[in-house]
C-alpha positions as CSV (number, residue, x, y, z in Angstrom):
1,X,92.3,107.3,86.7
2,X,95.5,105.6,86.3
3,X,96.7,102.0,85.6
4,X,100.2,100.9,85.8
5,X,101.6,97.8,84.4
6,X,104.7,96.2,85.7
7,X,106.4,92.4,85.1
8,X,108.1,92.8,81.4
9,X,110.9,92.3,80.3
10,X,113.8,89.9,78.2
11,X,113.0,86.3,78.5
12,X,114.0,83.3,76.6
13,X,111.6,81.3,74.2
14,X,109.8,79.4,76.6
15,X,110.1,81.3,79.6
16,X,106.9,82.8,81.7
17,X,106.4,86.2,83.1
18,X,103.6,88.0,85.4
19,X,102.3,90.9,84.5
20,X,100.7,93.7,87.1
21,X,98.5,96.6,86.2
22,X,97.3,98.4,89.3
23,X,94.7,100.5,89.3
24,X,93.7,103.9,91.1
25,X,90.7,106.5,90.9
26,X,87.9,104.8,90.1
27,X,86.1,102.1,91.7
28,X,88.1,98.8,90.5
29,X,85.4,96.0,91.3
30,X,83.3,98.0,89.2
31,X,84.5,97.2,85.9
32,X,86.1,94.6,83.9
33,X,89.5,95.2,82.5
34,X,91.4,93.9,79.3
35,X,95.1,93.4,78.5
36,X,96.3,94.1,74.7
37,X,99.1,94.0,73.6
38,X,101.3,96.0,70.4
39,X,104.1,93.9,68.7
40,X,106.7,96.0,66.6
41,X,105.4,97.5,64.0
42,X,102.0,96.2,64.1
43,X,98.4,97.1,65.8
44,X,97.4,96.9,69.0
45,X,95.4,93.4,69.7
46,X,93.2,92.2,72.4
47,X,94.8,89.6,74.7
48,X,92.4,89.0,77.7
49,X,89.8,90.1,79.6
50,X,88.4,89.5,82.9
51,X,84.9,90.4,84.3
52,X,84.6,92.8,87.3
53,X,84.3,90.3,90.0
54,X,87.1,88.0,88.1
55,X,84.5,84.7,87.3
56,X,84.8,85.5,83.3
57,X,87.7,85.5,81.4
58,X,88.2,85.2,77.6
59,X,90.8,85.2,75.3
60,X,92.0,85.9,72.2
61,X,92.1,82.7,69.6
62,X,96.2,83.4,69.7
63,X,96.5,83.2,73.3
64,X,94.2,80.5,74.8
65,X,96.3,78.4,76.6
66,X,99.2,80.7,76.4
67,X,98.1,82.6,79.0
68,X,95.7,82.7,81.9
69,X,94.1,86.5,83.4
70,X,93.1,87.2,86.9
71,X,92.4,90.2,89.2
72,X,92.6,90.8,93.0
73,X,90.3,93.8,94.2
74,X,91.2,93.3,97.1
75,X,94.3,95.2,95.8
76,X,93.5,96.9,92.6
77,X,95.3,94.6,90.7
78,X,94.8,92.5,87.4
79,X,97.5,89.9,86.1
80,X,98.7,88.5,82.8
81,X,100.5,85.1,83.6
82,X,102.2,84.3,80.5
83,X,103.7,80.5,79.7
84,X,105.7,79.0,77.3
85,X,106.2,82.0,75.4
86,X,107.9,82.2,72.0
87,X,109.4,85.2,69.8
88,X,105.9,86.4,69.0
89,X,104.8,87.1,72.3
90,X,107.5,90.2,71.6
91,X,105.2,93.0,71.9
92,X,104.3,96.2,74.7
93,X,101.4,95.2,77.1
94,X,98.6,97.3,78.2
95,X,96.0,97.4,80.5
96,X,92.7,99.1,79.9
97,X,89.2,99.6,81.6
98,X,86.6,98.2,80.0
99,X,83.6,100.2,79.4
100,X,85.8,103.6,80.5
101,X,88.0,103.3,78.1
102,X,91.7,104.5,80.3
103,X,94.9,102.6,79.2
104,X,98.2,102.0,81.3
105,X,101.3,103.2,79.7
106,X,102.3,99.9,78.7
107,X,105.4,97.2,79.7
108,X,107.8,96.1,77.2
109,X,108.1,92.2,77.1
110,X,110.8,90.6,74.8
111,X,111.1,87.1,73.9
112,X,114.5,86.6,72.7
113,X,117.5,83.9,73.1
């Protein structure tokens, strides 16, 4: 199994970014997925997650309306489409499986002017 995120990096307060995590070695459509994320110095926290066939979502209290989840099967892929983000969005994003428990290696997004 391996998932691997792409899409941080620096933007300013109120910027956007896409994150990617594609996924290999198991069967994708199979599961749902989540995206947490790890600000500096703090624990990891659950940010989304999205049902196998991508018709449930949910978020964390802290990001509804901040962000919006989705997934493509059709190429492996979840996404993290982040809006109008401000300093505390500062934090490495992960990917996991639900249910199997793998986690991508995390991107590094930094909100900063």
């Amino acid at each position: 199994v391996q998932l691997v995120e792409s899409g941080g990096g620096l933007v300013q307060p109120g910027g956007s970014l896409r994150l990617s995590c594609v996924a290999s070695g198991f069967i994708f459509s199979g599961f749902g997925m989540s995206w947490y994320r790890q600000p500096p110095g703090k624990e990891r926290e659950l940010v989304a997650t999205v049902s196998s066939a991508g018709g449930v979502t949910n978020y964390a209290d802290t990001m509804k309306g901040r962000c919006i989840t989705s997934r493509d099967n059709t190429k492996n892929t979840i996404y993290l489409q982040m809006n109008n983000l401000n300093t505390e969005g500062t934090a490495v994003y992960y990917c996991k499986t639900n249910i199997l428990g793998y986690w991508g290696q995390g991107t590094q997004v930094i909100v900063s002017s």
